[in-house]
C-alpha positions in Angstrom: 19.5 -10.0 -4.6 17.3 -13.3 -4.7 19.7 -16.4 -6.0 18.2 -19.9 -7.4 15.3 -18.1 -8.9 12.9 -19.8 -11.4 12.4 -17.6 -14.1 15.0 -15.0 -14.0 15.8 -12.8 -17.1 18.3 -9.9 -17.5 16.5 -7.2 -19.6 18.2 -5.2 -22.1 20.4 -2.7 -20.3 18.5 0.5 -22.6 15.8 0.2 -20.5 15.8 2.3 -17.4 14.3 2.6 -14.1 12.3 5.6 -13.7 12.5 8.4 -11.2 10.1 7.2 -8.0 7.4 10.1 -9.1 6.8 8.7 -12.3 6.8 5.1 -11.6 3.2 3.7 -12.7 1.7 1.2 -10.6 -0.4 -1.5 -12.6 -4.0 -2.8 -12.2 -3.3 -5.1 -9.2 -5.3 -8.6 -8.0 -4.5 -10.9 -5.2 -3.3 -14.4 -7.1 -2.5 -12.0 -10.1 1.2 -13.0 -11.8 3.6 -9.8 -12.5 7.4 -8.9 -12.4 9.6 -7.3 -9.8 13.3 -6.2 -10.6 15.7 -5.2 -7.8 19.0 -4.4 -9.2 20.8 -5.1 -13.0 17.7 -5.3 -14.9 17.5 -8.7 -13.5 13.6 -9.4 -13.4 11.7 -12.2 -11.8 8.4 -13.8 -11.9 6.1 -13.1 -8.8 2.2 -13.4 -7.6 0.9 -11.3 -5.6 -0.5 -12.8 -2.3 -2.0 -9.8 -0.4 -2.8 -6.2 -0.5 -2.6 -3.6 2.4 -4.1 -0.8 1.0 -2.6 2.7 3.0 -5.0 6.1 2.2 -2.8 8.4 3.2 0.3 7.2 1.4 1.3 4.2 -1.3 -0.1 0.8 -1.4 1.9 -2.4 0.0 2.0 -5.7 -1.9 3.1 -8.8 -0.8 4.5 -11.0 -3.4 6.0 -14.5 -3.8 9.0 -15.4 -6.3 9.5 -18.8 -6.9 13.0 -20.4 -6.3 14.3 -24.0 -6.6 13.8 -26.7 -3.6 16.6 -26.6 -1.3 16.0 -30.2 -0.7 14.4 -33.1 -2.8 12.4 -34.5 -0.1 10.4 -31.1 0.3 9.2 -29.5 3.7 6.2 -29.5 5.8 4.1 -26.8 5.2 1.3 -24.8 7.6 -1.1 -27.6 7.5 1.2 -30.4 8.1 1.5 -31.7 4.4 4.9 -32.4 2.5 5.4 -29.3 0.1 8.1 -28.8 -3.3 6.4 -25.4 -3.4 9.5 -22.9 -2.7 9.3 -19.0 -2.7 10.6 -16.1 -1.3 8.3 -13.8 0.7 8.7 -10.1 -0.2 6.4 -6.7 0.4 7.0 -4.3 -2.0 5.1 -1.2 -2.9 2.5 -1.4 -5.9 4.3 0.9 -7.9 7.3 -1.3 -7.9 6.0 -4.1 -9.9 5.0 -4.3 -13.1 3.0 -6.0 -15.6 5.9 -6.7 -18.1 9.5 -7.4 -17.5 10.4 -3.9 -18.8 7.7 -2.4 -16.7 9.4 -4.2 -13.2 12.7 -2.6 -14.7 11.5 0.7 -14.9 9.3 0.4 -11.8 12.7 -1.1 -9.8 12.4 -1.3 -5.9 15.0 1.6 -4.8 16.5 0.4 -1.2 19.1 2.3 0.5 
């Protein structure tokens, strides 16, 4: 489970995740914002930073949640700049995000 999350919002419990074969992936774009839910209908926001497309099986995305600073003062970033932007980096397949909140619940990611 991802704590300190911007954005986090239980949906109501009547709303189910679906078995893995009927789980609907949606219209996906790099950038594009969408929901992801991994356990107690607890969504979160995410954008999807990359797509790793796979012919012979499902799609991968790779998404970004964003959670609050660990620190005031920020971090350096890649190119040497101070950065407040905070997420967590996570690959998921496509049809285990959804366009709605109640879509990511019923699309949930399923880990053993």
């Amino acid at each position: 489970m991802i704590h300190s999350v911007i954005g986090r919002e239980k949906v109501k419990g009547d709303i189910k995740p679906l078995h893995y074969n009927k789980r609907t992936a949606p219209e996906l774009v790099v950038g594009g914002e969408y929901f992801v839910c991994y356990v107690n209908n607890d969504t979160y926001p995410c954008v999807v930073t990359a797509i790793t497309h796979n012919p012979t099986g499902k799609d991968k995305v790779d998404i970004e949640i964003p959670v609050r600073a660990e620190s005031k003062k920020g971090f350096i970033d890649a190119d040497g700049n101070i950065s407040h932007h905070w997420v967590a980096k996570k690959t998921v397949y496509a049809d285990e995000i959804g366009l709605t909140r109640e879509h990511a619940v019923e699309n949930r990611v399923m880990r053993k």
